[in-house]
C-alpha positions as CSV (number, residue, x, y, z in Angstrom):
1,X,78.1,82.3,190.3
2,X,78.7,85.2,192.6
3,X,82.1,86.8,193.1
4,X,84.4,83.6,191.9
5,X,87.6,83.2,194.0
6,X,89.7,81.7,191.6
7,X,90.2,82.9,187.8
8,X,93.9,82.2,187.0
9,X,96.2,82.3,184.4
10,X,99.9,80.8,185.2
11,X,102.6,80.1,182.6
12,X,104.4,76.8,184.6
13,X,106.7,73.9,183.3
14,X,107.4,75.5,180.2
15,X,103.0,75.5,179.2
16,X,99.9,77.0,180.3
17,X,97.4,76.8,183.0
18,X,94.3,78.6,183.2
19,X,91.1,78.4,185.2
20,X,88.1,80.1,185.5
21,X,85.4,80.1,187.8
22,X,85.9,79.5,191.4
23,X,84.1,78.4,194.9
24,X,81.6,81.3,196.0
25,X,80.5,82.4,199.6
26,X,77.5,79.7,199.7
27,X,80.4,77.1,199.2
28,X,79.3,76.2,195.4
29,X,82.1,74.9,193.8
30,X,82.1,75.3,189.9
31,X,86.0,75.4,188.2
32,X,86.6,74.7,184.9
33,X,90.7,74.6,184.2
34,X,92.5,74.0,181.3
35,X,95.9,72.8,180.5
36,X,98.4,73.6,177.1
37,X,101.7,72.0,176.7
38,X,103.1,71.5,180.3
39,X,106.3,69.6,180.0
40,X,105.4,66.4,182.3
41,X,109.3,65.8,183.0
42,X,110.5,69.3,183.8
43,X,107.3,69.1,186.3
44,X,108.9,66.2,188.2
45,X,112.1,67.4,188.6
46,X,110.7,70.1,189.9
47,X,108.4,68.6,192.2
48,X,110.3,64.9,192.9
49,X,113.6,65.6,192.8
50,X,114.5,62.4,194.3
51,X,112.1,59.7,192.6
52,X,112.9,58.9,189.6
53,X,110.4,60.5,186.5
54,X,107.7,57.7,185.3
55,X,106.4,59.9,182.2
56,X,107.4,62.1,180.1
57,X,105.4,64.6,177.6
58,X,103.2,67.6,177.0
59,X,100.5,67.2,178.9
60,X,97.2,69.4,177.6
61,X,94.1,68.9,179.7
62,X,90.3,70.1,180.1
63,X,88.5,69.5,183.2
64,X,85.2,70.7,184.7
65,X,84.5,69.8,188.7
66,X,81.8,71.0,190.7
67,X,81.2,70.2,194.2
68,X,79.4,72.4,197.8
69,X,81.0,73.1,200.7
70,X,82.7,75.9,202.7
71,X,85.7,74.2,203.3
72,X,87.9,71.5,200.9
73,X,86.8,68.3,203.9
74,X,82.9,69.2,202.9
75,X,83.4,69.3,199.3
76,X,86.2,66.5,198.6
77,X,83.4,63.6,199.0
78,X,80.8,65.2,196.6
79,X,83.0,66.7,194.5
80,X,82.2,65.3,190.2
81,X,84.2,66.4,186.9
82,X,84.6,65.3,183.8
83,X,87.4,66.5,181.5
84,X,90.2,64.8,178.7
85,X,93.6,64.5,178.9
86,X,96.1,63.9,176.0
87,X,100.0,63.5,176.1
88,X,101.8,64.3,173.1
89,X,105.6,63.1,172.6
90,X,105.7,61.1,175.9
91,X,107.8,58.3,177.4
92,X,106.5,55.6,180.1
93,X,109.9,55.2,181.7
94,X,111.2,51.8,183.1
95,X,107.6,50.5,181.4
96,X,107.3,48.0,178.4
97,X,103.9,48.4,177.3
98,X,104.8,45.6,174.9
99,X,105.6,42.9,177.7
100,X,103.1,44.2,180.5
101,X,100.8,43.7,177.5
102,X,101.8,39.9,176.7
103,X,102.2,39.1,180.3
104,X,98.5,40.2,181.5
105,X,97.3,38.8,178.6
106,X,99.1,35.1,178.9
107,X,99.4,35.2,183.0
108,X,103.1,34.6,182.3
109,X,105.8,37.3,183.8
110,X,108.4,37.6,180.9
111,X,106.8,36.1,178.0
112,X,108.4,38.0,174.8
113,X,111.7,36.4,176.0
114,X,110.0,33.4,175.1
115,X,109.0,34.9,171.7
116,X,110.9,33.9,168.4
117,X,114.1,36.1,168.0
118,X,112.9,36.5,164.3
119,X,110.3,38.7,165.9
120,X,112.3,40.3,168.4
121,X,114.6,41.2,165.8
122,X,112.2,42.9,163.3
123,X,110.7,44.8,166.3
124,X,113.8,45.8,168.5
125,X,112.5,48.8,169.8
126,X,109.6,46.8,171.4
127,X,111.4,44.1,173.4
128,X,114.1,45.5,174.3
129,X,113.7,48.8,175.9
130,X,112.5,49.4,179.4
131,X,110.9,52.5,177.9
132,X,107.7,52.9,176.1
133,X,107.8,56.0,173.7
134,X,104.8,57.1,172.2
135,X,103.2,60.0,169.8
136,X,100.3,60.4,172.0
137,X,98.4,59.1,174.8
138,X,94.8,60.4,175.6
139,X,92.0,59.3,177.4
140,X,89.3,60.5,179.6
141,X,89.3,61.9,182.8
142,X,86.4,61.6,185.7
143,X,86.4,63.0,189.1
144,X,83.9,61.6,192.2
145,X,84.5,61.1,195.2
146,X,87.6,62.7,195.7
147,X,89.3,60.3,193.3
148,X,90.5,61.1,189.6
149,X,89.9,58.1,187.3
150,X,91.7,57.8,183.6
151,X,89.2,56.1,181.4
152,X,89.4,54.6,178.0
153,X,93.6,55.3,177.7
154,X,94.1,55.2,173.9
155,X,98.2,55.4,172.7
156,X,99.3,55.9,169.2
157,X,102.9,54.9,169.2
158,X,105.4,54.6,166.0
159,X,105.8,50.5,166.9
């Protein structure tokens, strides 16, 4: 790659982002960036201060995108990545992963309400909280088109 424009390394949101490469003269795009430890919920404050936070976490991240184009409207349509994701010690706020579980899986808005309190009661922490807390979350993460894409979202929660 000749002369790359962007090679970076920014300490942000209490972790780590780095990239290296960059988008040359002839308009070839080739960035690889990489991710360590940004606090998802210090982000948001930052950023949407008046909409309330949806996740919470460290978010660590490699992605690789390519694309051509000498300016971001050429390049958006073809641009491709590939890359994972993974957030460690995260919330899904105002989420039940429990219920939205169940209730795409039955059709029926609601269900674990429905469920038998014996179960409720061994698992309270799943049925009622509006808030999904889990150890990790990672999944993989694809770029074309100008649209990202989360694939194959794995959690690995206490419950």
């Amino acid at each position: 790659m000749d002369e790359p424009i962007v090679d970076l390394l920014v300490e942000v949101f209490g972790g780590r982002v780095e990239s290296d490469g960059g988008w040359n003269q002839d308009g070839v795009l080739d960035l690889t960036a990489n991710i360590d430890g940004l606090e998802l919920g210090e982000m948001a404050s930052a950023l949407a201060q008046d909409t309330a936070k949806l996740l919470d976490g460290q978010l660590s991240m490699a992605l690789t995108v390519t694309g051509n184009g000498t300016t971001w409207e050429e390049v958006k349509p073809g641009l491709e990545g590939l890359g994972s994701a993974e957030i460690e010690g995260g919330v899904l706020h105002d989420i039940n992963l429990v219920e939205e579980v169940l209730g795409g899986l039955t059709g029926i808005p609601g269900i674990s309400g429905q469920l038998s309190s014996k179960l409720a009661d061994k698992y309270p922490a799943l049925f009622s909280t509006g808030d999904t807390h889990f150890k990790s979350m990672q999944g993989k993460v694809e770029v074309r088109e100008g649209r990202v894409q989360i694939l194959g979202v794995e959690f690995d929660a206490k419950d």
